[in-house]
C-alpha positions in Angstrom: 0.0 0.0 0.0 3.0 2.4 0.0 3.5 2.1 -3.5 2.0 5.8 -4.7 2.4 4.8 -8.3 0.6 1.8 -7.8 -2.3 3.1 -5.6 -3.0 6.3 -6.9 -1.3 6.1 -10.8 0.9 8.9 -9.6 4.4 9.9 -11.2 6.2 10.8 -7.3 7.8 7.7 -6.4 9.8 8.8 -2.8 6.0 9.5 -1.5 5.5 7.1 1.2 1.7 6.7 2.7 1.7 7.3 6.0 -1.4 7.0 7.8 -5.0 5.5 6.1 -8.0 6.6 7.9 -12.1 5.7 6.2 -15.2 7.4 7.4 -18.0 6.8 5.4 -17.4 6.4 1.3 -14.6 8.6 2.2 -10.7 7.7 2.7 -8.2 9.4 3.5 -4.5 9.2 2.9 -1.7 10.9 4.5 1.4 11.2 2.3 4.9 12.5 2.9 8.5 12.4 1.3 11.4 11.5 3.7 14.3 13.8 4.9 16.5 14.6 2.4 19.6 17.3 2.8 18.2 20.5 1.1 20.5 23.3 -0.3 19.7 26.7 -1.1 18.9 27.3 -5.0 20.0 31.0 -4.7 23.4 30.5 -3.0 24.0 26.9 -2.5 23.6 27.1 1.6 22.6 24.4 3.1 18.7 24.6 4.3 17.2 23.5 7.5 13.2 22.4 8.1 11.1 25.2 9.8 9.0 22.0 10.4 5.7 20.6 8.2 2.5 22.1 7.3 -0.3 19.9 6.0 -2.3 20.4 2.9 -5.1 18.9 2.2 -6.1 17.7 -1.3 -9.1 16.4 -3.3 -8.5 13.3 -6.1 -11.0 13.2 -8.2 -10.4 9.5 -9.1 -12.4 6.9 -7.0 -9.9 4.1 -5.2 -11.9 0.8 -4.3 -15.4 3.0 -4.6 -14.0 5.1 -1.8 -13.3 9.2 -2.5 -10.4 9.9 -2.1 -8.6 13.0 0.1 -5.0 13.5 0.4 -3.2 14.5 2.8 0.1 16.2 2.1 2.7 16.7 4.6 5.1 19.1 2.9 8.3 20.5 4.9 9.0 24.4 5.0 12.7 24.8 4.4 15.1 28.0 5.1 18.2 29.0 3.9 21.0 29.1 7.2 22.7 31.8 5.5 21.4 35.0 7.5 22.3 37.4 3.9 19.8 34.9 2.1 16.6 33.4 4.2 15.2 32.0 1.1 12.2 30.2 2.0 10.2 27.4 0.4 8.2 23.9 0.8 8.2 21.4 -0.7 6.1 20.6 -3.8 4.6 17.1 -5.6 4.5 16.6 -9.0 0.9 15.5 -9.1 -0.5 18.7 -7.6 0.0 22.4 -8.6 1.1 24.7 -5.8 -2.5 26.9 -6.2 -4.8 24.4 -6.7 -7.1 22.0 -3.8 -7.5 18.8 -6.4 -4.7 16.6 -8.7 -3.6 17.1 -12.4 -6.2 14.1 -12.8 -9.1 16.8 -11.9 -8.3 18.5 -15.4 -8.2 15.5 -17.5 -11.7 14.4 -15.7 -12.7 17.8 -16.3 -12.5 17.9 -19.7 -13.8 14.4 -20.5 -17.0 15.5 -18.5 -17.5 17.5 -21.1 -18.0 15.2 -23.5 -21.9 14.2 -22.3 -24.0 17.1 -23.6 -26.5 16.8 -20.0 -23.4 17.7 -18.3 -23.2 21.9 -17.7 -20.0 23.9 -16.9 -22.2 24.1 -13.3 -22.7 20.3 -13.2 -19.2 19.2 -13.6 -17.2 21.9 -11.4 -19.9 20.6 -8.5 -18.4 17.4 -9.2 -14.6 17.7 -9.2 -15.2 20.1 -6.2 -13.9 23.4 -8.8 -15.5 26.7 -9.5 -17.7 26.5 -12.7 -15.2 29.1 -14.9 -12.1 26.5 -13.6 -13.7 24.1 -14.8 -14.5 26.7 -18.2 -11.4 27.5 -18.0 -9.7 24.2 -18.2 -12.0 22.9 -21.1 -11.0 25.9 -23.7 -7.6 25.4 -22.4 -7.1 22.1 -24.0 -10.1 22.0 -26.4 -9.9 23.9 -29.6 -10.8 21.3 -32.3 -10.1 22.3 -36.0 -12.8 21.5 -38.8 -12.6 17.9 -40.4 -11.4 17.2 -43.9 -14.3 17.5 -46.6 -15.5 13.9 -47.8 -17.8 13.2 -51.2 -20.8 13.3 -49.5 -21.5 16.3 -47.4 -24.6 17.6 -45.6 -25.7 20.9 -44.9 -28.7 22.6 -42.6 -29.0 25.4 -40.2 -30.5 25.7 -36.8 -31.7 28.6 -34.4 -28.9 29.2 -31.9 -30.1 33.0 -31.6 -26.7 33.8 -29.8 -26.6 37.8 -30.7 -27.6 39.7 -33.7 -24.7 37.8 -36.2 -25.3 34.7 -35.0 -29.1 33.5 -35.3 -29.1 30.8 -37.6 -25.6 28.6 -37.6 -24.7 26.5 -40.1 -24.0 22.7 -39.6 -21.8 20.5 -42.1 -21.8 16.9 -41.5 -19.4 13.9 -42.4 -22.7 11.8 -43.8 -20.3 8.5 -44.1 -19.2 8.5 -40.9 -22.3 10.9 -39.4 -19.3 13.5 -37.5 -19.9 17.0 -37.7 -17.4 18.7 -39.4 -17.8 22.3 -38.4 -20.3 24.5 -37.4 -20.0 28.0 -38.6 -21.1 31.0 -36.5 -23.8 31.7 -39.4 -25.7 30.5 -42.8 -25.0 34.0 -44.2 -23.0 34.6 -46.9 -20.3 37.1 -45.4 -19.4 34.2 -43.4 -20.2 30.8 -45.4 -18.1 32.4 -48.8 -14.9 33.3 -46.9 -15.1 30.1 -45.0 -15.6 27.9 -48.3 -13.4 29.6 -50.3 -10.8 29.4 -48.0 -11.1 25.3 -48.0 -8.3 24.0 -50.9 -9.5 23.4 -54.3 -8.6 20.1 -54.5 -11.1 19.4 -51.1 -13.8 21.0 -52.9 -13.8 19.2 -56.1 -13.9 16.0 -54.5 -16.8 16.9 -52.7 -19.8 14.7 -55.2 -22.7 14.7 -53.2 -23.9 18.2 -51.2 -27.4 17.0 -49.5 -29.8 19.4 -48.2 -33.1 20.7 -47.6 -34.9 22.6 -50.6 -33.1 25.8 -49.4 -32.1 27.9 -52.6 -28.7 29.2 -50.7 -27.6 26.0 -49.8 -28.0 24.5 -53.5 -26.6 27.6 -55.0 -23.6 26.1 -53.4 -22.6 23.4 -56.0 -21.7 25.8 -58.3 -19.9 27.9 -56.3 -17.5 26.1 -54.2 -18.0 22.5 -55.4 -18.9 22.1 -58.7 -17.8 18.3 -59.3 -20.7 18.1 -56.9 -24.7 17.1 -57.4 -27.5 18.3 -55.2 -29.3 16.2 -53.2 -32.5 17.5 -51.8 -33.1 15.4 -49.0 -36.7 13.1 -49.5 -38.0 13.7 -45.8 -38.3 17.7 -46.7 -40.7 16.9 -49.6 -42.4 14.9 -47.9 -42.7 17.5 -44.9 -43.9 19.9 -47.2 -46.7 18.0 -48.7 -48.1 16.9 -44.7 -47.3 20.3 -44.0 -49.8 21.6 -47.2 -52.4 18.9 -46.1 -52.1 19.8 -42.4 -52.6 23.5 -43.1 -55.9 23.1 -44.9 -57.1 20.4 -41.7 -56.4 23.1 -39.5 -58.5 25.7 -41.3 -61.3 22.7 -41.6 -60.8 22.7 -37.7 -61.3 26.3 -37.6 -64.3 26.3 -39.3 -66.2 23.8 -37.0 -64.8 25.1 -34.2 -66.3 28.8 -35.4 -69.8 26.7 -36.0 -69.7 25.5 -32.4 -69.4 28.8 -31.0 -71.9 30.5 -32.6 -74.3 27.7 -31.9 -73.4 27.8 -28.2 -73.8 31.6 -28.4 -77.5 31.0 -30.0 -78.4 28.6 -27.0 -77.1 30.8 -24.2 -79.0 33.7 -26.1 -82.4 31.8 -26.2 -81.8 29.8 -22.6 -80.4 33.5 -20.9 -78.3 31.6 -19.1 -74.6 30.4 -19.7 -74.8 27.1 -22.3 -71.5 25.0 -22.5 -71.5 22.3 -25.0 -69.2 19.5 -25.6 -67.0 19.5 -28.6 -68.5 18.6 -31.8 -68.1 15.0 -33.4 -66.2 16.7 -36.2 -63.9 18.9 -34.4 -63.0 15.8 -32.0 -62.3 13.8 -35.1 -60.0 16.1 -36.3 -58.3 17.1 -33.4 -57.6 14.2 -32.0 -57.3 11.5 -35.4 -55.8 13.9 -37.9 -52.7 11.4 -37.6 -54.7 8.9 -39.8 -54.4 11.4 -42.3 -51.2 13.1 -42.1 -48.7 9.8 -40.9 -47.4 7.0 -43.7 -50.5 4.6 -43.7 -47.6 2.2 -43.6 -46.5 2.8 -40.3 -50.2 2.8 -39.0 -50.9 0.0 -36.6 -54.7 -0.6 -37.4 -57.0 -2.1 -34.7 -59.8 -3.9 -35.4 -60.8 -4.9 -32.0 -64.0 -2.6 -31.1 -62.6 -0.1 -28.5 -64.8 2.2 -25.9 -64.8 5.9 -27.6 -65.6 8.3 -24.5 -67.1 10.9 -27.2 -69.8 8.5 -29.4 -70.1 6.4 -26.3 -69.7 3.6 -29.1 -67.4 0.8 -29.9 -64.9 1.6 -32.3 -61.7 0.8 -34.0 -59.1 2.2 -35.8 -61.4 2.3 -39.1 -63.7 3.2 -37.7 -62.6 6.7 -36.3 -61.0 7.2 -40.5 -64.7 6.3 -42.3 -65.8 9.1 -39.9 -62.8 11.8 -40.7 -63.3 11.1 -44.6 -67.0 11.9 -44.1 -66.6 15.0 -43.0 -64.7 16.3 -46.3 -64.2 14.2 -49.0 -61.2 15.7 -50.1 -59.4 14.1 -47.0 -59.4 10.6 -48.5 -58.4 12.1 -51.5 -55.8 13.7 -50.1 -54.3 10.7 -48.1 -54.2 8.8 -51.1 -52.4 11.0 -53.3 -49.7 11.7 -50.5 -49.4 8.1 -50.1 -48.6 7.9 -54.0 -45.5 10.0 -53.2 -44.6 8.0 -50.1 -44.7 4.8 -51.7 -42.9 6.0 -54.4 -40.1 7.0 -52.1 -40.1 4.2 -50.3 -39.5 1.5 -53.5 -37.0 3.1 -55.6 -34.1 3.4 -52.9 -30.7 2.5 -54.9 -32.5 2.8 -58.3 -32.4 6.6 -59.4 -32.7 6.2 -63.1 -36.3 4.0 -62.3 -36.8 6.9 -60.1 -36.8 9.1 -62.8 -39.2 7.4 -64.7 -41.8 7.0 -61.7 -41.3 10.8 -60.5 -42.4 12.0 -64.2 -45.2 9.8 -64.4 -46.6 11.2 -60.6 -46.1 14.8 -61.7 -48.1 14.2 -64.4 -50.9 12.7 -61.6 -50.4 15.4 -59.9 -50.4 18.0 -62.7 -53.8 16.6 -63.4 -54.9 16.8 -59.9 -58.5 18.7 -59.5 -56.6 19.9 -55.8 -54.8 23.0 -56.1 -52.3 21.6 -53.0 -51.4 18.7 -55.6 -50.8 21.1 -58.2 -48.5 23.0 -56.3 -46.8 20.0 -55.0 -46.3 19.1 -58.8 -44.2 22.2 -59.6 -42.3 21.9 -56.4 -40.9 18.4 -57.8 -40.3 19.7 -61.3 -38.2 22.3 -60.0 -36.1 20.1 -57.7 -36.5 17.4 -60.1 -33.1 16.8 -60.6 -31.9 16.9 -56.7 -35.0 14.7 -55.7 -34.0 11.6 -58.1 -30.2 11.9 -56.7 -31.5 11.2 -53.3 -32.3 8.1 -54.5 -28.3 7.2 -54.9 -27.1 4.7 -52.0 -23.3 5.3 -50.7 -21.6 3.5 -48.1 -21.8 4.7 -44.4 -20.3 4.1 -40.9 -22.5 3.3 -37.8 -22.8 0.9 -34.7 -19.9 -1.0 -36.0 -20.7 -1.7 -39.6 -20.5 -0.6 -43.2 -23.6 -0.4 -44.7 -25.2 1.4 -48.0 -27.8 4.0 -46.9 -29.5 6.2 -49.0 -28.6 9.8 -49.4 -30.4 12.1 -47.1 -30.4 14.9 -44.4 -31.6 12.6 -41.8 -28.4 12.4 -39.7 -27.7 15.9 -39.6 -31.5 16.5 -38.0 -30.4 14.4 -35.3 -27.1 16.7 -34.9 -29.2 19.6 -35.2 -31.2 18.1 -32.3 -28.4 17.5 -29.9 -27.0 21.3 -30.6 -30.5 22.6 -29.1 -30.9 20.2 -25.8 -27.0 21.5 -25.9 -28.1 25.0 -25.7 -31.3 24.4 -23.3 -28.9 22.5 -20.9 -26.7 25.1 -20.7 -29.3 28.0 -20.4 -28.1 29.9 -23.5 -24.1 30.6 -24.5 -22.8 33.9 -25.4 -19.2 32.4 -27.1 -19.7 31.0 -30.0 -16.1 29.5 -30.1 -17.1 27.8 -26.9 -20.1 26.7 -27.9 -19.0 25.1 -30.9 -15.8 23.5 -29.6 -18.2 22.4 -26.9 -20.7 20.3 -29.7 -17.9 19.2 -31.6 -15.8 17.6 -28.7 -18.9 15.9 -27.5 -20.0 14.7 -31.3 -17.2 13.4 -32.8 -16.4 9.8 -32.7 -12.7 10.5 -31.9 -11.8 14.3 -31.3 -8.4 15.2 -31.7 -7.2 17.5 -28.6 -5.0 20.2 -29.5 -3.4 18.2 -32.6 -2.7 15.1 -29.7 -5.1 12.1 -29.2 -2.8 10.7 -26.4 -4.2 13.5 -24.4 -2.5 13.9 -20.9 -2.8 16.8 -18.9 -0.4 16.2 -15.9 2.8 16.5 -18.0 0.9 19.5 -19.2 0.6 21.3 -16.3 3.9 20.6 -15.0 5.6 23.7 -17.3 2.4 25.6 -17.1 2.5 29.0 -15.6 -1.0 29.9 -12.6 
């Protein structure tokens, strides 16, 4: 138990332990170095011991499910020569003069970082540090530099809302391997033409697939930076838009009823002169609670057809049931399902076949085209203009996750999930206001294997042995 290296994985190797004591989950070791003859750095005296003071010391590391607290019994030394008096104690390698915790507290420190539920707050409560220490320590050793561009390359924004040049930042994402490869301060152009441009040619023009959302900006940028490139507008967006369209026009259906109701339970309290509240329609309960039948991939309904209590009709009823009602309230909801499920159907068969994509997308235009539903109509000119970028989402390349290579289509879908992490990161931590922080902060915690400083052996005690507190 004397052996400090073994123990505590420690680089001192005179330390002796001196004294164990446990109370609780807590243990505490007493350390000291023996005797040695001292002589005076200034003028080569010889020093003598002004006797020991005791400092006590926090290790972040648990040893046998204990914590750990050290006890260090340094020795105050003087220089004998009375022109000199220089004055000092002893020091340990494994603990800065300044600080209350061991080197090992930084290197903690900044792996805590790498779970996005952890806050600055959070993780200085835990290694016993004030929450800009622990700040502090994570931007000393974390500055990670964008990734090297790959074929396929995806790009979206999301709301950060940080100050007036930084409301919408821009994510671009490694969609082989699904690591971010840099997050810009801004989807503006002052900052995304610099920041392209700068990139080498060479990176560029091996870029050959940019995906995206139907975002005129972002496809503009083929032919500006990467023009070996072909846009890929991502098949979830088209489809959004379309639910979106059908949604919209439910909602005004909704509105309508609901209007109905009101005035009827205005003419009732009128005629009765006293205060009438009725329960909601049958139609405005159908489509505020089973507009999903409608509006979801009939696919990825699970149908009942075991009779179920309804609490409104006071009936038995299953899932078919509650959509025989919704399409009898406006025909053109049935209508409407079907045609969306044309679409979704057609997405769904054609993966890894673009050039039979082509083929099917023209002939559903055409369907569409003919549509007597101005939503359809629309939705037909929407795919002729991104005709080209819509079939090219059909492409399969090889990608990178939970262990394996496997061919996945082309699409946006990864960087959504991204996106999604960079907001819990931003409600965690109760709003940033550095941006360089921020984003060294996402990409340390989403990359499969951040490099720190240019260095993935990463260790922070020989670090801190020439730095300057």
């Amino acid at each position: 138990m004397n052996s400090i290296i073994n123990l505590l994985d420690l680089e001192d190797t005179d330390i002796e332990i001196t004294d164990i004591q446990i109370q609780g989950q807590t243990k505490t070791l007493t350390l000291s170095t023996p005797p040695v003859p001292h002589f005076c750095p200034s003028c080569g005296f010889r020093m003598y011991s002004r006797g020991i003071k005791k400092r006590t010391i926090n290790h972040p590391i648990l040893q046998d499910n204990y914590s750990l607290v050290l006890i260090l019994k340094q020795r105050r030394w003087r220089c004998t020569n009375p022109e000199c008096l220089y004055d000092t104690s002893e020091s340990f390698k494994f603990v800065n003069r300044q600080r209350r915790t061991t080197n090992a507290t930084d290197m903690l420190i900044v792996d805590a970082y790498r779970n996005l539920l952890e806050t600055s707050v959070s993780i200085a409560k835990k290694f016993h540090v004030s929450d800009s220490h622990a700040h502090d320590v994570f931007n000393r050793y974390v500055k990670l530099d964008r990734l090297t561009l790959t074929d396929a390359i995806s790009i979206d924004e999301v709301f950060l809302d940080m100050d007036e040049h930084c409301k919408y930042a821009l994510v671009i994402q490694d969609f082989h391997t699904g690591d971010p490869i840099d997050l810009l301060r801004s989807r503006r152009s002052n900052v995304t033409e610099p920041y392209f441009t700068s990139i080498p040619t060479e990176e560029r023009f091996a870029v050959k697939y940019l995906i995206s959302d139907m975002y005129n900006s972002y496809i503009s940028y083929v032919e500006k930076y990467f023009p070996n490139a072909v846009s890929v507008v991502d098949s979830f967006h088209v489809i959004q838009w379309i639910t979106r369209m059908i949604d919209n026009y439910i909602r005004q259906l909704l509105k309508k009823f609901r209007q109905r109701d009101r005035e009827y339970q205005d003419k009732l309290s009128l005629e009765q002169q006293v205060p009438v509240s009725l329960p909601p329609s049958d139609e405005v309960y159908l489509l505020q609670k089973y507009r999903w039948l409608i509006l979801c991939n009939q696919s990825n309904i699970r149908y009942h057809t075991d009779p179920r209590m309804d609490p409104h009709f006071h009936a038995l009823m299953n899932t078919y049931d509650y959509e025989d009602a919704l399409f009898r309230i406006d025909y053109k909801l049935k209508e409407f399902r079907d045609l969306k499920e044309l679409y979704l159907q057609f997405n769904a068969r054609n993966g890894g076949n673009p050039s039979q994509a082509q083929i099917e997308l023209e002939e559903l235009m055409e369907t569409y085209r003919k549509s007597r539903h101005e939503i359809f109509r629309e939705f037909a000119s929407l795919l002729e203009k991104y005709k080209s970028s819509i079939i090219n989402s059909f492409i399969m390349v090889e990608k990178i996750g939970n262990g394996r290579i496997y061919d996945s289509r082309l699409s946006n879908g990864p960087i959504e999930s991204i996106n999604r992490k960079i907001k819990d990161l931003k409600r965690l931590g109760r709003g940033f206001r550095n941006f360089e922080h921020f984003r060294n902060r996402f990409l340390y915690a989403t990359r499969s294997a951040p490099i720190l400083n240019g260095m993935t052996d990463y260790n922070p005690v020989l670090y801190l042995e020439n730095d300057d507190f």
